[in-house]
C-alpha positions in Angstrom: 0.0 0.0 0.0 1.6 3.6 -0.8 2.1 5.6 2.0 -0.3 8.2 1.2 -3.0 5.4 1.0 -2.4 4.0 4.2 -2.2 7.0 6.3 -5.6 7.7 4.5 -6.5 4.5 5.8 -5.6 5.2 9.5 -6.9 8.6 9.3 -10.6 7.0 8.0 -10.6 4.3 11.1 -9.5 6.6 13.8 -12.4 9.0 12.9 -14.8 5.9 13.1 -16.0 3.2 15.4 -13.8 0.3 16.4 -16.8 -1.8 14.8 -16.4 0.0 11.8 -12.6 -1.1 11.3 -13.5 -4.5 12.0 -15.8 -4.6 9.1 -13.1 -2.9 7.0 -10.7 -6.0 7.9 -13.5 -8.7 7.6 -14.2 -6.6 4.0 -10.3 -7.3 3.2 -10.3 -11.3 4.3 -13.8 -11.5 1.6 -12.0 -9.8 -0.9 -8.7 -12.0 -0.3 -10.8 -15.0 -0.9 -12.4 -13.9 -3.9 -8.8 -13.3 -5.8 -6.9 -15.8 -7.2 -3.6 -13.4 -6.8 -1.6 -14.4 -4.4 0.3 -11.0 -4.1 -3.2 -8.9 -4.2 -4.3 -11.8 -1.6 -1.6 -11.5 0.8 -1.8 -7.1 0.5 -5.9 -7.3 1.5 -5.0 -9.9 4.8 -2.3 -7.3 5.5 -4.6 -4.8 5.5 -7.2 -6.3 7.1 -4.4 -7.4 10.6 -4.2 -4.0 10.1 -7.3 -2.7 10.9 -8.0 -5.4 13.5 -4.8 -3.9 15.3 -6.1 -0.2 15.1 -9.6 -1.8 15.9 -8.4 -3.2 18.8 -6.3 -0.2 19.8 -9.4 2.0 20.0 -11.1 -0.1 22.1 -8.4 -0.7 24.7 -8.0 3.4 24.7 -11.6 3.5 25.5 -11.8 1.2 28.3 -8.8 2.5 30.0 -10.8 5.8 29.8 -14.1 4.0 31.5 -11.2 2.8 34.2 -11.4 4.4 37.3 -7.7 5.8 38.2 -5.7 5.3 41.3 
């Protein structure tokens, strides 16, 4: 993925709901097994690890706001 396209990328999840990403990465793993290009295959389940780990970064930033401190 160029650079430009996957901070675009970032940018789009981090202004959306963890659900959201997850959808995007479950998007990439039905698109990955719908080619028969192993190089276009292997760039979509990149991108979707990708968005499970910004997915999942989100949520753990939310519930260590919920946390109480101290």
């Amino acid at each position: 993925m160029a650079p430009k396209q996957e901070f675009e990328s970032y940018v789009r999840c981090f202004m959306t709901k963890d659900s959201d990403c997850v959808g995007y990465a479950r998007d990439c793993v039905r698109l990955a097994t719908l080619t028969a290009d192993e190089q276009i295959r292997e760039q979509l389940m990149q991108m979707a690890r990708e968005w499970m780990a910004v997915a999942m970064h989100e949520g753990r930033k939310r519930l260590h706001r919920k946390l109480p401190s101290g």
